[in-house]
C-alpha positions in Angstrom: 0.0 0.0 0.0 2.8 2.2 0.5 4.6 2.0 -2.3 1.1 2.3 -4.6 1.1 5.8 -3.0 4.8 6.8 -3.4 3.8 6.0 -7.0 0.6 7.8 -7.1 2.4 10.6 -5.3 5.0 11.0 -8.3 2.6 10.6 -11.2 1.1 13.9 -9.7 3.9 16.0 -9.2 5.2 14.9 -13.3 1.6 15.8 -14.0 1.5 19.0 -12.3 5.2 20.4 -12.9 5.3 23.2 -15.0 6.1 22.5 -18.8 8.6 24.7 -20.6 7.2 25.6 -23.8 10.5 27.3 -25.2 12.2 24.0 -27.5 15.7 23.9 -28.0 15.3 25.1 -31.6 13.4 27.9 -31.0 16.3 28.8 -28.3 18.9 28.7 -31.1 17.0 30.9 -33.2 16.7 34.0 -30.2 19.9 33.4 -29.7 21.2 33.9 -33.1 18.6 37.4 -33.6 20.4 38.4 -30.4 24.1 38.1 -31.5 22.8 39.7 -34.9 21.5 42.5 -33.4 24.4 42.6 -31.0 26.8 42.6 -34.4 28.8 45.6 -35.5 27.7 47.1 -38.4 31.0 46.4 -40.6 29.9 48.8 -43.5 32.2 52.2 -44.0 30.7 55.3 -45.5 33.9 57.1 -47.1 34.0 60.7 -46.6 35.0 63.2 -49.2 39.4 63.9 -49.3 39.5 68.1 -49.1 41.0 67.2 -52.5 37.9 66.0 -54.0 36.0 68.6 -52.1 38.4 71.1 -53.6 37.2 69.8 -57.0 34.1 69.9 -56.7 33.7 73.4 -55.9 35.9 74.2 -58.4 33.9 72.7 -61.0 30.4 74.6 -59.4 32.8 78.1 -59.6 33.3 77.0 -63.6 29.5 75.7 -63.7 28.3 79.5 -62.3 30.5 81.4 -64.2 29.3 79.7 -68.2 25.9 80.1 -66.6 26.7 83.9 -65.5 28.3 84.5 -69.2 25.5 83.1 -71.0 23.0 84.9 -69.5 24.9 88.6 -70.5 25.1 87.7 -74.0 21.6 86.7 -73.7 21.1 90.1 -72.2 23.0 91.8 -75.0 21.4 89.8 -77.8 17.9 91.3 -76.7 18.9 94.8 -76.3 20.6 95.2 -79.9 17.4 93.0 -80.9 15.1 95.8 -79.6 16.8 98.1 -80.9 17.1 97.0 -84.6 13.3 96.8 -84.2 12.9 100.4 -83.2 15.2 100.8 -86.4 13.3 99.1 -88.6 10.4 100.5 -87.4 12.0 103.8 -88.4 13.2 102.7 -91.6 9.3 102.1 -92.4 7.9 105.0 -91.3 10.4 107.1 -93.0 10.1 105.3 -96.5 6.8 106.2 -96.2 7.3 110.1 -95.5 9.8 110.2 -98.3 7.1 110.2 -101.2 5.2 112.9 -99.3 8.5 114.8 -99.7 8.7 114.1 -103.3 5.3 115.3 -103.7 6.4 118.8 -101.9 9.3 119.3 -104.6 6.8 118.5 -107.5 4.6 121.4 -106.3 7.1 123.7 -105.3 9.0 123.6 -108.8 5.2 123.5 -110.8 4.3 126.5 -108.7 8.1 128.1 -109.9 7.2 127.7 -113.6 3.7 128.6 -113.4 2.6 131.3 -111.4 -0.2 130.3 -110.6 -1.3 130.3 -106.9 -4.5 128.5 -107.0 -2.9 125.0 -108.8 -0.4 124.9 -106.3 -2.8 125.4 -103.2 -4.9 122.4 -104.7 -2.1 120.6 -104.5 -0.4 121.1 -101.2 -4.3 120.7 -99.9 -3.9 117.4 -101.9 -0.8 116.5 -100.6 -1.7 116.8 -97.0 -4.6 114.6 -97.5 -2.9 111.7 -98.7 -0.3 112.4 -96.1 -2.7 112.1 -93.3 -4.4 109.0 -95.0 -1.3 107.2 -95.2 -0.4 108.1 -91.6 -4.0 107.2 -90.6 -4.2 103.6 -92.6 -0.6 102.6 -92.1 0.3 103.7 -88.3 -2.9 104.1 -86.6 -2.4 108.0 -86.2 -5.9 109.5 -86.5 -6.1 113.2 -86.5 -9.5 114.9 -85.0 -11.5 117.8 -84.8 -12.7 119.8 -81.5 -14.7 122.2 -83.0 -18.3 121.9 -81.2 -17.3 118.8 -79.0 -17.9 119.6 -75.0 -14.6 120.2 -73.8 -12.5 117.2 -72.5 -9.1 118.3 -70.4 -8.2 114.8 -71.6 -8.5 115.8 -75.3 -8.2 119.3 -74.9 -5.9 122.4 -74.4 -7.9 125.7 -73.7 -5.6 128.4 -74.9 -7.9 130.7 -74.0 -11.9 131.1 -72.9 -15.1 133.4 -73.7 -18.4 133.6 -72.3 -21.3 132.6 -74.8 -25.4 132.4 -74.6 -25.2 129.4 -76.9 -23.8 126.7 -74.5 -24.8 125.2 -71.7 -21.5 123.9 -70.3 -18.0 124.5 -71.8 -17.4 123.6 -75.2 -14.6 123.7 -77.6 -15.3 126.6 -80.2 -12.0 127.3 -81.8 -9.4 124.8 -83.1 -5.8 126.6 -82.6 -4.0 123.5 -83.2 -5.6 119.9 -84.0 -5.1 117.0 -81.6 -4.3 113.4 -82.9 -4.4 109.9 -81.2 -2.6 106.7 -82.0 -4.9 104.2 -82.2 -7.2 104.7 -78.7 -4.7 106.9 -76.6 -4.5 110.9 -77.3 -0.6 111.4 -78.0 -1.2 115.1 -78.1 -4.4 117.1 -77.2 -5.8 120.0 -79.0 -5.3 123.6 -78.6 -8.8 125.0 -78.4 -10.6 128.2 -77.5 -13.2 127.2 -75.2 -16.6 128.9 -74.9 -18.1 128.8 -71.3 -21.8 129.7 -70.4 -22.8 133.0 -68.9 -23.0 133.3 -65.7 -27.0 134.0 -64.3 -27.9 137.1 -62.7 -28.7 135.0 -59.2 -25.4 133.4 -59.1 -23.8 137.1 -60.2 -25.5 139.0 -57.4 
């Protein structure tokens, strides 16, 4: 009877003794994570020599200055550009002023040879219209009247003023000198004589 208890006895203490679940392979494989982690990292970044370093900014000094040179001629390049443009745009304009000339010398030396004042007003009067028509058609430049137009201090000059019973706020009644625009802007106003309404009696007194 006693030794069926001793028995008994040690079947329950196997039974109840903890188990360690950790296996001997599983051991080996923490410990080799471990001694991986724990490793050295063996890899050696190599740092630039002041030689290289040298180099280098050397060639970013080179790199600026072609950059730095290009960019002057490109700045050269577009100021003789715009100004053989402004020349051309000259050469035009005069080529077109030179025939109005011609035109002049024909009526000046007609005039010379025949006396006669009338044929040579028709044609300066002649001449000046196909001037302005060319200037108007070919370069925008529109010349205008003022005569009868309310006055405009953006259009107009007054030169000089008079009171009138015919208006009822100032308006241009004299054109000294006429105005012209290119295309919508006013490049130079009118000189006008400017009639302004009467003062009333009430507002006098």
């Amino acid at each position: 009877m006693a030794d069926n208890a001793d028995a008994g006895s040690s079947e329950d203490l196997e039974q109840n003794a903890p188990v360690n679940e950790d296996t001997p392979a599983e051991l080996d494989v923490s410990e080799e994570s471990s001694a991986d982690e724990a490793a050295p990292d063996d890899e050696v970044v190599d740092e630039p020599t002041v030689s290289e370093l040298a180099d280098e900014i050397s060639d970013l000094k080179d790199q600026l200055l072609r950059k730095s040179a290009d960019f002057d001629n490109y700045r050269k390049r577009m100021i003789r550009e715009k100004e053989e443009l402004g020349a051309y745009a000259n050469r035009e304009l005069l080529l077109d002023i030179v025939p109005i000339v011609d035109d002049f010398e024909r009526a000046i030396r007609s005039s010379e040879e025949s006396k006669d004042f009338d044929s040579f007003h028709n044609g300066v009067v002649l001449i000046e219209k196909q001037f302005i028509s060319m200037l108007e058609r070919k370069w925008k430049l529109v010349r205008f009247d003022s005569a009868g137009e309310e006055f405009d201090p953006e259009r107009h000059e007054a030169m000089m003023t008079e009171e009138s019973d015919d208006v009822e706020q100032p308006t241009v009644a004299e054109d000294f000198q006429k105005g012209y625009m290119l295309g919508e802007r006013v490049i130079r106003p009118a000189k006008v004589k400017v009639a302004m309404p009467k003062a009333s009696a009430e507002s006098e007194s």
